[in-house]
N, C-alpha and C positions, 0 to 999 in steps of 0.2 A: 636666469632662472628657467627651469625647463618644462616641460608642461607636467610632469607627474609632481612635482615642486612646487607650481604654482595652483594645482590642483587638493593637495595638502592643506594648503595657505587657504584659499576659501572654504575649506571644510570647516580648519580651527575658527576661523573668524565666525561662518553659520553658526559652531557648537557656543561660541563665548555668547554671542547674541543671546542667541536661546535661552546659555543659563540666566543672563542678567535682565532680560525682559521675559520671564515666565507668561502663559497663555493665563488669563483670566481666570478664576476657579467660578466655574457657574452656583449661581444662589439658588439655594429650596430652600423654599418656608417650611418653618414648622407647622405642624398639623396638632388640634385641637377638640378635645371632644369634651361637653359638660355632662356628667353624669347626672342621674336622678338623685336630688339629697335625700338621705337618709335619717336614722336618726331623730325625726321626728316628735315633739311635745307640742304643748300648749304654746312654748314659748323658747320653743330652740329646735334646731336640726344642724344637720353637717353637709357643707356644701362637697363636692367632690371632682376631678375631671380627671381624665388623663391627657396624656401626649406624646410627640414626636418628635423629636431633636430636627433641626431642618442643619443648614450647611452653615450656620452662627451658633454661637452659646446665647442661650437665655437669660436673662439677668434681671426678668420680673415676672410671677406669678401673682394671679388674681383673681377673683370675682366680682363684677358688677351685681348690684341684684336692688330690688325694690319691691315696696306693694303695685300689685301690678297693676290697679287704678291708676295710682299715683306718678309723674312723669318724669323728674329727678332719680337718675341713679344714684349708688351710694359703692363707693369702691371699697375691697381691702384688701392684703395681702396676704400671699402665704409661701409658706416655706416647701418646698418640691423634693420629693421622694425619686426614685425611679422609674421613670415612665405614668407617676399619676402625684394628685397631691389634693388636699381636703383641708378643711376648716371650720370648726366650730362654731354655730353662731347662736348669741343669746340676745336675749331682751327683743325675742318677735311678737309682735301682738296675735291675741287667742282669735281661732277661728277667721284668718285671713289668707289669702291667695298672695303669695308673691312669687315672681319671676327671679332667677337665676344666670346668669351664662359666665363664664370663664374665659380669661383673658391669659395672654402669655405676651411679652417684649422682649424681641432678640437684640440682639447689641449694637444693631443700625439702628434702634427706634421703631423700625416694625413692629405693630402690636396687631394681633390678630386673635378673634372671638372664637367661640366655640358653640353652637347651637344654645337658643335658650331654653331654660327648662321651667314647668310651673308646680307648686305644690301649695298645701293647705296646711296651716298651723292646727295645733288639735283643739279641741273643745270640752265640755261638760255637760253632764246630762244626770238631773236629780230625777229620783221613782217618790212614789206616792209616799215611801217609810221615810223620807229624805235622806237616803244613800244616794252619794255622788261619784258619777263613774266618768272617766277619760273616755273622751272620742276623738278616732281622728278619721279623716277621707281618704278611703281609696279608691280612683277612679271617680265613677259617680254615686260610688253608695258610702256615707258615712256609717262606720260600725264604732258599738263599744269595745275598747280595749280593755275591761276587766270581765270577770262574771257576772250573769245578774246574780243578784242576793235579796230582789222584796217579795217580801210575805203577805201581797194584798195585789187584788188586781189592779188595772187605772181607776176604777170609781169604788173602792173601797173594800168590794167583797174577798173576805178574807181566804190565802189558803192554807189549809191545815200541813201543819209540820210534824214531822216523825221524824227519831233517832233508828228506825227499825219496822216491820210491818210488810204485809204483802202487795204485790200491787198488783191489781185487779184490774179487770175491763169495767168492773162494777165501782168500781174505786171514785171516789170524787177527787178534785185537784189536790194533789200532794205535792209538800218540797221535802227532801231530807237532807240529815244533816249528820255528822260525826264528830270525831275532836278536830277536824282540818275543815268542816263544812260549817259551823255553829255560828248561826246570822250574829253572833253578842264579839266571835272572835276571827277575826276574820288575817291570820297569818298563817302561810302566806294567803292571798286573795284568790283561794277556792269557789268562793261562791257558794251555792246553793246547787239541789241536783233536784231538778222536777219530774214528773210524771207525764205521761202524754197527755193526759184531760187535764191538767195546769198548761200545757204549752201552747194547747189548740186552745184551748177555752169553753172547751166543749164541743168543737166544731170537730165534722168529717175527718178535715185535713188541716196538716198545720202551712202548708207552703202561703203566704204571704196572708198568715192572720197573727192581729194584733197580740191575740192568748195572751201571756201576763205578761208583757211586754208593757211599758209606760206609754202614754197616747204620743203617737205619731211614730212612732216603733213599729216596729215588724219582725215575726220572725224570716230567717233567711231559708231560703231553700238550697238545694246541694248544689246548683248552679252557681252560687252567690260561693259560695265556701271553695268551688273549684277557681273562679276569677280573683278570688282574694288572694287564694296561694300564688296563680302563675304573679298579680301583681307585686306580692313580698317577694318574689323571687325562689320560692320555697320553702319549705316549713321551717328550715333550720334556723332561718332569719326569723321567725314568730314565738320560737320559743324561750322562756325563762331558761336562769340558772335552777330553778327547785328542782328542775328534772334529774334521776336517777339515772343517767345513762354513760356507755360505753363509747370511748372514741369520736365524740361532737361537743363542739365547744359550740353554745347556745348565744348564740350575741346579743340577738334579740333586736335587728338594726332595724326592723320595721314598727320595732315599738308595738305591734298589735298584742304581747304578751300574753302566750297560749300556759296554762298551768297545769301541771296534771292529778286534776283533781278526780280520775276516774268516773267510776260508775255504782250507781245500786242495781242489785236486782234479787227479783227470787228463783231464777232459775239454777234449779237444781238445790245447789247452798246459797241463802241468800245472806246479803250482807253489801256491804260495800267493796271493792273490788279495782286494781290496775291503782291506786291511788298513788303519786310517787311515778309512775310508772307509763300512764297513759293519759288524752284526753279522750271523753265524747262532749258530741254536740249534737243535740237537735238540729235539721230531724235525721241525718243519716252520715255526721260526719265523725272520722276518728283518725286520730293519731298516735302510735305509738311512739316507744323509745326504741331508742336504735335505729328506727326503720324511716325514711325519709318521705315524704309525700301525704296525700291523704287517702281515704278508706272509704268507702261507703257500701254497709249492708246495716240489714234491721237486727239490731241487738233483741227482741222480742219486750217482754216486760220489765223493763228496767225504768229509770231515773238517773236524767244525763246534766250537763252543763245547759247553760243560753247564754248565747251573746246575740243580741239586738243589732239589727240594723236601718238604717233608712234613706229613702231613694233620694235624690240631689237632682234639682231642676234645673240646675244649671251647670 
């Protein structure tokens, strides 16, 4: 055998090796991330994560979660989408904190977590007329998620309601009302539209006075109404289906259910006004349709929405 011949011969033998004992395929983990849940009641929300395929197939999706006092997890499972995956969860108890985090197992047993997340089940909050509104926490401030609707301050003094009428600087506290505002019918949950001397209570200003707000309530100021939004993530997540709008589908995954119950006013033609169409809020905040984000300038002498909020010590 000659040397170009035997040079041949240990090539083939190198290649056969090669193929029959391939080099190791290096392992990555998958990667793991628990989203904020959504979704949000009294007594359910949707848990959420996504992910990243590592160098195995996945062959279990999860969530660990518990009240967060409490020191036993509680597992369950879910079924995986493309790149993320969520699960429904019911029967939480009202007004409680619990922790979240996301789990995935690759096909060696690898199980790996995804950061934890915390949220607040929502609550209930009755006014003087004993109307009962949903509340849930965002952040550190608890707001109500419906409109207010009572027709008396916290210690009983009543305020006067009108179908119509001007509204004056001279004006005492007013609410009004139409066939979508009428405190007797409340579909959908419009609420009531007050006046500035009902919102303040009389006072100068309204930025963090009680005005007819139920005791321990506040109204919010525009600062309060700008951290609400970046925390729902934008308006489109706060609004109902009742909206009258073009090109957005209204999910409403932060649950805070914005309606568009308009405005009154007597400027120029007065009456009612955007109903269907738009919200306002005390004291400078607005939303329309179509148009995404929020607004703030002074509608002059009008009659807007309230929703109440209050601060959290912990």
């Amino acid at each position: 055998m000659n040397k170009n011949q035997i040079y041949l011969f240990v090539c083939i033998l190198l290649l056969w090796a090669s193929a029959c004992n391939p080099p190791e395929k290096e392992y990555v983990a998958p990667k793991i991330w628990t989203m904020q849940p959504i979704e949000i009641t009294t007594a359910e929300a949707t848990f959420r994560a996504n992910f990243m395929k590592g160098s195995e197939a996945i062959k279990v999706f999860g969530f660990e979660w518990k009240a967060t006092l409490e020191e036993d997890w509680q597992t369950v499972h879910a079924q995986a989408g493309t790149g993320g995956y969520s699960l429904p969860m019911v029967n939480l108890k009202e007004e409680i904190q619990y922790t979240v985090k996301a789990f995935i197992v690759d096909a060696s047993n690898n199980k790996y977590f995804g950061e934890e997340k915390r949220f607040y089940t929502g609550g209930t909050l009755t006014d003087i007329d004993g109307n009962v509104y949903s509340t849930l926490r965002y952040g550190n401030k608890v707001w109500m998620t419906e409109n207010l609707r009572v027709t008396r301050y916290a210690d009983g003094t009543p305020v006067e309601g009108r179908s119509e009428g001007p509204i004056e600087n001279g004006d005492g506290p007013v609410y009004y009302w139409n066939g979508e505002h009428t405190p007797y019918f409340m579909e959908p949950n419009f609420g009531l539209l007050y006046n500035y001397v009902a919102t303040t209570g009389g006072a100068s200003s309204l930025f963090y006075r009680q005005g007819v707000c139920p005791d321990g309530w506040r109204m919010p100021s525009g600062g309060d109404w700008m951290e609400l939004v970046s925390i729902c993530e934008g308006t489109e997540n706060m609004k109902t289906k009742t909206w009258r709008e073009l090109g957005y589908t209204n999910a409403n995954s932060s649950r805070f259910s914005i309606e568009p119950a308009g405005y009154y006013t007597d400027f120029d033609d007065e009456g009612f006004r955007s109903v269907y169409f738009a919200a306002y809020f005390w004291p400078c905040t607005f939303l329309f349709r179509d148009l995404p984000g929020v607004h703030c300038f002074q509608l002059g002498n009008s009659a807007m929405s309230i929703r109440c909020v209050k601060d959290c010590e912990f």
